[in-house]
C-alpha positions as a Markdown table, in Angstrom:
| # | Residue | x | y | z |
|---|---|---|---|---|
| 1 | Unk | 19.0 | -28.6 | -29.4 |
| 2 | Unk | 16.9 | -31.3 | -28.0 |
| 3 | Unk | 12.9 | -30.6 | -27.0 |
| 4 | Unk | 13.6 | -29.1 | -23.7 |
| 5 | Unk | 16.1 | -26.3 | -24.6 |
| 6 | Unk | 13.4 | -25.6 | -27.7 |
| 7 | Unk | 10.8 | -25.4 | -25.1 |
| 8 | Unk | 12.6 | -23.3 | -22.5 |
| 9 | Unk | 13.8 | -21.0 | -25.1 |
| 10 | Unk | 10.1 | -20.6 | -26.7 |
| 11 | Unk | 8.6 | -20.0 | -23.4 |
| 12 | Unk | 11.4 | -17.0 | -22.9 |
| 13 | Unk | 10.3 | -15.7 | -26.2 |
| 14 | Unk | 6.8 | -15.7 | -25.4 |
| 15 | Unk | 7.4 | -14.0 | -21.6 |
| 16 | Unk | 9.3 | -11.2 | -23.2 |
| 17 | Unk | 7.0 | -10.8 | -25.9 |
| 18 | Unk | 5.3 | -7.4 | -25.9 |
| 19 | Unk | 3.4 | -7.4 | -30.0 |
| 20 | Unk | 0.2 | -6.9 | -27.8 |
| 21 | Unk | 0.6 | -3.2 | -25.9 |
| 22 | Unk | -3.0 | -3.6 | -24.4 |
| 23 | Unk | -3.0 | -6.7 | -22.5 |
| 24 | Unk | -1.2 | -8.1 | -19.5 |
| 25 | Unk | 1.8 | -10.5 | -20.3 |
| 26 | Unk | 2.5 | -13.5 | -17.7 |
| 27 | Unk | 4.9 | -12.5 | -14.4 |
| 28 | Unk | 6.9 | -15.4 | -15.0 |
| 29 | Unk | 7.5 | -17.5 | -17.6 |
| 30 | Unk | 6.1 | -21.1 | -18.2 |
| 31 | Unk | 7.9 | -23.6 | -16.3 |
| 32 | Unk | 8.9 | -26.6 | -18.6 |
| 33 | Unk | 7.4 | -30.5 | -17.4 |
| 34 | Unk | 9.4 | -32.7 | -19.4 |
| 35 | Unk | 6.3 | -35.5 | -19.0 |
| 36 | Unk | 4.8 | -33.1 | -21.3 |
| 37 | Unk | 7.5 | -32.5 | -24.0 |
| 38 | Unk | 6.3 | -35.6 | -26.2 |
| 39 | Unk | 3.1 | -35.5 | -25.0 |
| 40 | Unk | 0.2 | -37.2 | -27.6 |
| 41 | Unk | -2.7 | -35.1 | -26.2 |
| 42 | Unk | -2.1 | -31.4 | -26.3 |
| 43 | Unk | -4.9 | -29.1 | -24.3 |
| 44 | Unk | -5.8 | -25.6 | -25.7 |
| 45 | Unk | -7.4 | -23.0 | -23.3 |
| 46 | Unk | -8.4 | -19.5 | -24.2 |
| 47 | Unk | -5.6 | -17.5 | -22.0 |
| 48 | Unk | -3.9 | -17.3 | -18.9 |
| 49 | Unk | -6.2 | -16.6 | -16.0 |
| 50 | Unk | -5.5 | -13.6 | -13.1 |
| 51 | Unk | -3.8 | -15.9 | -10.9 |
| 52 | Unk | -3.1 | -19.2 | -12.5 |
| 53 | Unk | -0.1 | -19.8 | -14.8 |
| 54 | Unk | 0.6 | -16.5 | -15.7 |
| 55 | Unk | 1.7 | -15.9 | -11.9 |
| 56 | Unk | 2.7 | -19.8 | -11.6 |
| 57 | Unk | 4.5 | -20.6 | -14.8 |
| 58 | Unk | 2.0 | -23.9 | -15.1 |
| 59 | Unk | -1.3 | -24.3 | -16.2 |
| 60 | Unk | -4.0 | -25.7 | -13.8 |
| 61 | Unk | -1.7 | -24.7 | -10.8 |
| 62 | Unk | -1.3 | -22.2 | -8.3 |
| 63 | Unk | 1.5 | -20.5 | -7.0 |
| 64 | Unk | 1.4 | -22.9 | -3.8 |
| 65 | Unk | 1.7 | -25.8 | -6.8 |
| 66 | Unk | -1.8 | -26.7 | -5.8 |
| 67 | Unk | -4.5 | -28.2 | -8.4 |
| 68 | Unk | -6.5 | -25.1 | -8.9 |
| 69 | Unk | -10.3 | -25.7 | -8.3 |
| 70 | Unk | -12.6 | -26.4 | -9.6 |
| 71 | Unk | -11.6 | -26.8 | -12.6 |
| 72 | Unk | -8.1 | -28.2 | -12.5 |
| 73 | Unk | -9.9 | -31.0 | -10.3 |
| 74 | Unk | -12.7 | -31.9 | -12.6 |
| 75 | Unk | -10.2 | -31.7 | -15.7 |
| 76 | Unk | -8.3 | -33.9 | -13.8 |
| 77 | Unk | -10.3 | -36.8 | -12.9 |
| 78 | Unk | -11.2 | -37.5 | -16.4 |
| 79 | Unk | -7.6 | -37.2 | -17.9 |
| 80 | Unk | -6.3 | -40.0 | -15.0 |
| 81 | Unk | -9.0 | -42.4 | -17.0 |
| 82 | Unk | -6.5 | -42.3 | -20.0 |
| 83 | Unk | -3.4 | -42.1 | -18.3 |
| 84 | Unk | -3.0 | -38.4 | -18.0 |
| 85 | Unk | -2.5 | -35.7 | -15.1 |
| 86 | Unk | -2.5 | -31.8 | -14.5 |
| 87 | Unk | -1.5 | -31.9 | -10.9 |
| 88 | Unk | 1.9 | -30.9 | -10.3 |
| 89 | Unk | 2.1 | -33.4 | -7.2 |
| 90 | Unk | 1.6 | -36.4 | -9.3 |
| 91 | Unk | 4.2 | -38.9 | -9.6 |
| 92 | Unk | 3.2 | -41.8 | -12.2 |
| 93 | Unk | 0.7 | -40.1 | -14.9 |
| 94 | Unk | 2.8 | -37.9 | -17.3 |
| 95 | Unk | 1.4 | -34.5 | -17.9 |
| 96 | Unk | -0.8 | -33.5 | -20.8 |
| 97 | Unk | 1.0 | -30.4 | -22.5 |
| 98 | Unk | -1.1 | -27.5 | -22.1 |
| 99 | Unk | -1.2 | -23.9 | -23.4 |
| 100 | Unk | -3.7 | -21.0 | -24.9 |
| 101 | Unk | -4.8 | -20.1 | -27.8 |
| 102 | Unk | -3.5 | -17.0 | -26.3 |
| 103 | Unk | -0.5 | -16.3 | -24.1 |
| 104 | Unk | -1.3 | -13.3 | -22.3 |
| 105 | Unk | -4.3 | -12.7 | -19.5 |
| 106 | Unk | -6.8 | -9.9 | -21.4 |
| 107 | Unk | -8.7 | -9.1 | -18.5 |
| 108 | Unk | -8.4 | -6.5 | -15.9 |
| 109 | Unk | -7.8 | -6.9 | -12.0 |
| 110 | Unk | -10.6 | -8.5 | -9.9 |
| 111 | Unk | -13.1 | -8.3 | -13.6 |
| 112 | Unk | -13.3 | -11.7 | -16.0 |
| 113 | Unk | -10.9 | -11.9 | -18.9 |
| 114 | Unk | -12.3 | -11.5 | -22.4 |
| 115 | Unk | -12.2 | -12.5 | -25.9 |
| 116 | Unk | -9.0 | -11.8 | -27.6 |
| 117 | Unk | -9.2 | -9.7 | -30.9 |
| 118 | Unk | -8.6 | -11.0 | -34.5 |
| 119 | Unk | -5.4 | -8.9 | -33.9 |
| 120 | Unk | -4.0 | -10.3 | -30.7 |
| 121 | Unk | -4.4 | -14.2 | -32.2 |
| 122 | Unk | -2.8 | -13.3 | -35.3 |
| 123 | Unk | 0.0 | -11.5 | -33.2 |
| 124 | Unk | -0.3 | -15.1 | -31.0 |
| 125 | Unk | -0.4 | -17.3 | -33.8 |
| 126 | Unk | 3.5 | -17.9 | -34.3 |
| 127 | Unk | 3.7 | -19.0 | -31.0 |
| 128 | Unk | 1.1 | -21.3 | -31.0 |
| 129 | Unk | 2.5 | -23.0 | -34.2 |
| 130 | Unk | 6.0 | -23.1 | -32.6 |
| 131 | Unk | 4.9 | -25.0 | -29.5 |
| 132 | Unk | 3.0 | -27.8 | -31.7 |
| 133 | Unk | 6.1 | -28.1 | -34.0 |
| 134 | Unk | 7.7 | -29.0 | -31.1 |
| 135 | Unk | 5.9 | -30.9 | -29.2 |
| 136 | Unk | 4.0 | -33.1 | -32.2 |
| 137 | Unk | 1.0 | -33.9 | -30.4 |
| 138 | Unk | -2.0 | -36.6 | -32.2 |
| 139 | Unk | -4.7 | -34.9 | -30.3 |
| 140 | Unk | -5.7 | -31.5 | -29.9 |
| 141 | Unk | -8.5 | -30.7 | -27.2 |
| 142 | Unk | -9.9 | -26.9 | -27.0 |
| 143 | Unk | -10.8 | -26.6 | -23.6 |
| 144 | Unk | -14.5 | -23.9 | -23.6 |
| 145 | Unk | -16.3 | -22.2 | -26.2 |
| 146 | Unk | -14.0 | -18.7 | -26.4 |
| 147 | Unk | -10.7 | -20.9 | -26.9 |
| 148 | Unk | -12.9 | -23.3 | -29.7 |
| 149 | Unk | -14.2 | -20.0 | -31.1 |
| 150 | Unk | -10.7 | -18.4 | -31.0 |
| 151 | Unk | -9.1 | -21.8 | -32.4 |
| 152 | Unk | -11.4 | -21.7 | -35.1 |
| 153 | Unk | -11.1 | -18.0 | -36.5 |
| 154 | Unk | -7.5 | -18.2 | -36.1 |
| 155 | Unk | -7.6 | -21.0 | -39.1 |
| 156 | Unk | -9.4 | -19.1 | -40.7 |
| 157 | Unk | -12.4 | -20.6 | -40.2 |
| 158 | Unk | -15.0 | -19.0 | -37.6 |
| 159 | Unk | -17.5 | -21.9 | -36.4 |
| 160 | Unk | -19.9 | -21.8 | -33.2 |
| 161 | Unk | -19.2 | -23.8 | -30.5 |
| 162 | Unk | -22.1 | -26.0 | -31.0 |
| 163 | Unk | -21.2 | -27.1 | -34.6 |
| 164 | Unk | -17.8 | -27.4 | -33.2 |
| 165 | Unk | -18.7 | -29.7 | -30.5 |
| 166 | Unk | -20.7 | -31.9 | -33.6 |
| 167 | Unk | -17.4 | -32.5 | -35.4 |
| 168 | Unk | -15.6 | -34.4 | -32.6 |
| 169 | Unk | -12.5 | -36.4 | -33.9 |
| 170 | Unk | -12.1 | -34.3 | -36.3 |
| 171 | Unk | -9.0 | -34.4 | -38.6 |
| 172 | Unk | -7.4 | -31.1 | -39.2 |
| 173 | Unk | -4.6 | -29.5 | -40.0 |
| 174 | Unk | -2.5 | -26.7 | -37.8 |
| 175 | Unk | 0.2 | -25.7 | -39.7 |
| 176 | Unk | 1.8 | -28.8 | -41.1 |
| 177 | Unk | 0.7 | -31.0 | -38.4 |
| 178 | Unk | -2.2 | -33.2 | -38.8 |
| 179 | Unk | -4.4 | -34.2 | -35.5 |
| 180 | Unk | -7.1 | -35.1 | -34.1 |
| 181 | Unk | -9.7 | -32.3 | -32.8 |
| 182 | Unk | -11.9 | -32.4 | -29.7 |
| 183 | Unk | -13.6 | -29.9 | -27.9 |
| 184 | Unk | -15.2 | -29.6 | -24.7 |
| 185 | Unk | -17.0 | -27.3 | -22.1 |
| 186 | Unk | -14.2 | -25.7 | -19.9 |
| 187 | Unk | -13.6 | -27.5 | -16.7 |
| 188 | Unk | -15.1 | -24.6 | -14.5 |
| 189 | Unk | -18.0 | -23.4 | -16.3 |
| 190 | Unk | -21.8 | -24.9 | -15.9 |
| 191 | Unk | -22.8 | -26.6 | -18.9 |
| 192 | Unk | -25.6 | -28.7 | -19.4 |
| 193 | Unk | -24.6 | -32.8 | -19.4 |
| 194 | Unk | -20.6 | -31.4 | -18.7 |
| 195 | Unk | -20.0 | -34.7 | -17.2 |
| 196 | Unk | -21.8 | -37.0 | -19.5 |
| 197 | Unk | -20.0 | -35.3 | -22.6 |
| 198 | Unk | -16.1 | -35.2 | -20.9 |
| 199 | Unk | -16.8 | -39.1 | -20.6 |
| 200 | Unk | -18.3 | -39.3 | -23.6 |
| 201 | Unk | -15.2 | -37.4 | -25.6 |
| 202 | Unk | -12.4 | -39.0 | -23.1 |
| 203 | Unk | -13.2 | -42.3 | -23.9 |
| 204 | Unk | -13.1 | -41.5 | -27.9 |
| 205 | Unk | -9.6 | -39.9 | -27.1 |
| 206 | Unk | -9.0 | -43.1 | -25.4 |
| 207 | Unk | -9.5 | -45.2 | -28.4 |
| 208 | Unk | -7.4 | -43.3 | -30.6 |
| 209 | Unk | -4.5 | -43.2 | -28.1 |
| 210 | Unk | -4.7 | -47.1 | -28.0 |
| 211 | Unk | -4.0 | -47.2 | -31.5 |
């Protein structure tokens, strides 16, 4: 079975997953971008949002195959200066592969989603390690503070965002896979010097990739 079929047949798994009776699984399942499947850079969010993948089946994307904004946009201009694109209309960048620390959307209609439980990421973890077996990336990059915070406690080790965001470059271990750790603001929230630090962290990603 090559990458794709393992993909496809993960994403099913996770879509019909139910270990979690108190949140909201996805509507439809993840759509597979074989750009993605051998991917270097893998991007870790917290969990789906209301009307993003989990009604789309791809991250960063609506269900008119539109970059979502602002986010998807701001993400996106800095992942083009290394070769990289989340919008579905692009032709020559291959697409980072992308996923949550968290499959399923824990908020409630028209309210913000929240933190996932020590429970729910245990439940979640199987998955998670499944996709990076897969898909071997050499960078990981946690994408806002509730999917670094959720990352973190999930290995066992339960570190603030701001001592995460000192330990850039990082090498860790997720499984059995060693790789590179970043983390960043998430594209749509306000944070102090966002821009300054996504060029800052882009261009060390940059370096590595070059290697």
């Amino acid at each position: 079975m090559n990458d794709i079929d393992k993909l496809q047949q993960l994403y099913t798994g996770i879509h019909n997953c139910r270990r979690c009776p108190s949140i909201f699984p996805s509507l439809v399942p993840r759509r597979v971008i074989e750009s993605a499947s051998d991917s270097e850079i893998v991007l870790v969010a917290q969990a789906p949002s209301e009307a993003g993948v989990r009604k789309s089946g791809l991250h960063w994307a609506g269900c008119d195959s539109e970059l979502r904004r602002p986010g998807g946009v701001f993400l996106d201009k800095y992942l083009r200066l290394i070769g990289y694109s989340v919008d579905p209309r692009e032709q020559v960048y291959p697409r980072p592969y992308t996923t949550n620390v968290l499959h399923c959307w824990t908020g409630r209609r028209g309210k913000r989603d929240r933190k996932p439980s020590p429970i729910e990421l245990s439940n979640c973890k199987s998955w998670l390690l499944m996709e990076f077996e897969i898909i071997k990336p050499k960078v990981m990059i946690l994408l806002g503070q509730l999917a670094a915070d959720s990352f973190a406690c999930t290995c066992g080790e339960c570190l603030s965002f701001s001592k995460l965001l000192g330990r850039q470059g990082e090498m860790i271990s997720f499984g059995e896979l060693p790789l590179f750790c970043f983390v960043l603001p998430h594209p749509s929230a306000p944070y102090p010097g966002k821009s300054e630090l996504y060029s800052k962290v882009i261009q060390q990603i940059g370096g590595l990739l070059r290697v």
